[in-house]
C-alpha positions as CSV (number, residue, x, y, z in Angstrom):
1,X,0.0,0.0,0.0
2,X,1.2,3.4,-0.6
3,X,-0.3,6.4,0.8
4,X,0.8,9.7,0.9
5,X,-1.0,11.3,3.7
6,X,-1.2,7.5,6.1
7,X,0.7,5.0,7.1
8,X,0.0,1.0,6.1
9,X,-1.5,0.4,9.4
10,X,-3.1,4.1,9.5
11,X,-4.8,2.4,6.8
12,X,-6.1,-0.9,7.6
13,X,-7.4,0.3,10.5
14,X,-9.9,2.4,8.8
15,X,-10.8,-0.2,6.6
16,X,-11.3,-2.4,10.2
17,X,-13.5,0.2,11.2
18,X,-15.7,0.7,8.0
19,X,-15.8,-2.8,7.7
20,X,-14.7,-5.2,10.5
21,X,-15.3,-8.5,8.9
22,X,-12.7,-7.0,5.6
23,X,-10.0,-9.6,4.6
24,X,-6.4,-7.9,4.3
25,X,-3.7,-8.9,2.8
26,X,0.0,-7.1,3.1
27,X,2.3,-7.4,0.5
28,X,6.2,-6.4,0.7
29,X,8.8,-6.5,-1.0
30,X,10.7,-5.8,2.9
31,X,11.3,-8.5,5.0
32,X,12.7,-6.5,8.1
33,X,11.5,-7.6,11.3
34,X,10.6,-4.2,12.2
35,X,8.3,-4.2,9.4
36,X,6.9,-7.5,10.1
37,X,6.0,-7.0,13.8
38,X,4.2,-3.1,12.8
39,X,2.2,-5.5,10.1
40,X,1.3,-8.2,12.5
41,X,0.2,-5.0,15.3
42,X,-2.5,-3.7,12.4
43,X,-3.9,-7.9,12.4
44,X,-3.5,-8.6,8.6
45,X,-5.1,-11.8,7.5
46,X,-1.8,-12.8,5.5
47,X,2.0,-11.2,4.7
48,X,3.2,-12.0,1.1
49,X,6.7,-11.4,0.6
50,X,8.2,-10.2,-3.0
51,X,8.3,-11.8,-5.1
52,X,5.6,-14.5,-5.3
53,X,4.2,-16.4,-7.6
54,X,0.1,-16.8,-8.7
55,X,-0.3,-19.5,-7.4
56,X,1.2,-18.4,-3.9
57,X,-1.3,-15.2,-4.1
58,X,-4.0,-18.0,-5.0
59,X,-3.5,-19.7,-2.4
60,X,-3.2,-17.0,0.1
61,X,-6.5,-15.6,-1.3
62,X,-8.4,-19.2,-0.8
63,X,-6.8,-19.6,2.8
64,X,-8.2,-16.3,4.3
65,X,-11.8,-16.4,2.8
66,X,-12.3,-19.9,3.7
67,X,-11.3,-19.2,7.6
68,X,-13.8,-17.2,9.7
């Protein structure tokens, strides 16, 4: 996500708060810790790293809508 006014997890927490039951799905091309643990705070449904392949984003996708 890029935003110039808000952060990622400025963000997501909006889209929590307009719609709780919203699936979210982070996608970095970082894999710093620092990053990892501020993503994991904002409760994202799944963390792709860059690069990935279709299939992996397929099967991310299936994972978090067939979980409740």
């Amino acid at each position: 996500m890029k935003n110039v006014d808000k952060t990622e997890v400025q963000l997501i927490k909006e889209l929590r708060e307009i719609n709780p039951g919203v699936k979210v799905i982070a996608v970095s091309g970082l894999t710093e810790k620092d990053k990892l643990v501020k993503v994991d705070k904002a409760h994202v449904d799944a963390f792709l790293t860059k690069p990935y392949t279709a299939e992996k984003l397929l099967n991310t996708v299936n994972d978090i809508l067939s979980t409740k």
